[in-house]
N, C-alpha and C positions, 0 to 999 in steps of 0.2 A: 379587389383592392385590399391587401394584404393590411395594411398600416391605417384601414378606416376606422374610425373611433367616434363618429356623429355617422348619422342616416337624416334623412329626411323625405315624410311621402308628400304630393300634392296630390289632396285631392281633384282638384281641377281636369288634371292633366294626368291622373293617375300615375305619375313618376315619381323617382327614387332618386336620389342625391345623396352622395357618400362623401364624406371627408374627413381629412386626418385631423389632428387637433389644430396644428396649424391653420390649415385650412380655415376650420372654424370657428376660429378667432379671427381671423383676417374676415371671413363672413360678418361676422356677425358686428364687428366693430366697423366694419361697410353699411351695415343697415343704422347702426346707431345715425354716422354720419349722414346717413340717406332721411333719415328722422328728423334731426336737428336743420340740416339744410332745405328741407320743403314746410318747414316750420308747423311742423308734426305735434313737436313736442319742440317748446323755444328755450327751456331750460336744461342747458348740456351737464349740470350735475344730476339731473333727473334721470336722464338717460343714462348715463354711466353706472347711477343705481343700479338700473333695472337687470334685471337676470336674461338670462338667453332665453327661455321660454317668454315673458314678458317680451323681450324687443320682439319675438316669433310672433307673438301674436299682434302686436303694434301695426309690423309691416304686413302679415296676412291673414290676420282673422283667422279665423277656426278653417281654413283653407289647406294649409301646412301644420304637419305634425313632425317632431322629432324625437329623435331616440336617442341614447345613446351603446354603442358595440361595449360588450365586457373587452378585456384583454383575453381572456382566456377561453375561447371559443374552442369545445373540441367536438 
């Protein structure tokens, strides 16, 4: 995947998840909502704080790791 700019491993399951930035926005503003709606976390300015490693750790603990791809990979 040419256009990846977020990875992510689980350890669980030993896998690997790639996404564009899009993507990763669209993720990760899914988990906010997934937080806010299972009353996770019941204050939605809280969350929208939060940074993307924070919401990562919210929804899965030290379970999921992320990274981010430079642009310029050669």
């Amino acid at each position: 995947m040419t256009n990846a700019r977020v990875v992510t491993f689980d350890i669980a399951n030993a896998t690997f998840d790639f996404y564009t930035q899009d993507m990763w926005n669209n993720q990760v503003q899914s988990w906010r909502d997934e937080m806010f709606e299972s009353g996770m976390i019941d204050d939605r300015d809280i969350i929208e704080e939060m940074d993307e490693y924070e919401v990562v750790e919210c929804i899965w603990g030290e379970e999921m790791f992320i990274d981010y791809i430079p642009e310029d990979v050669k």
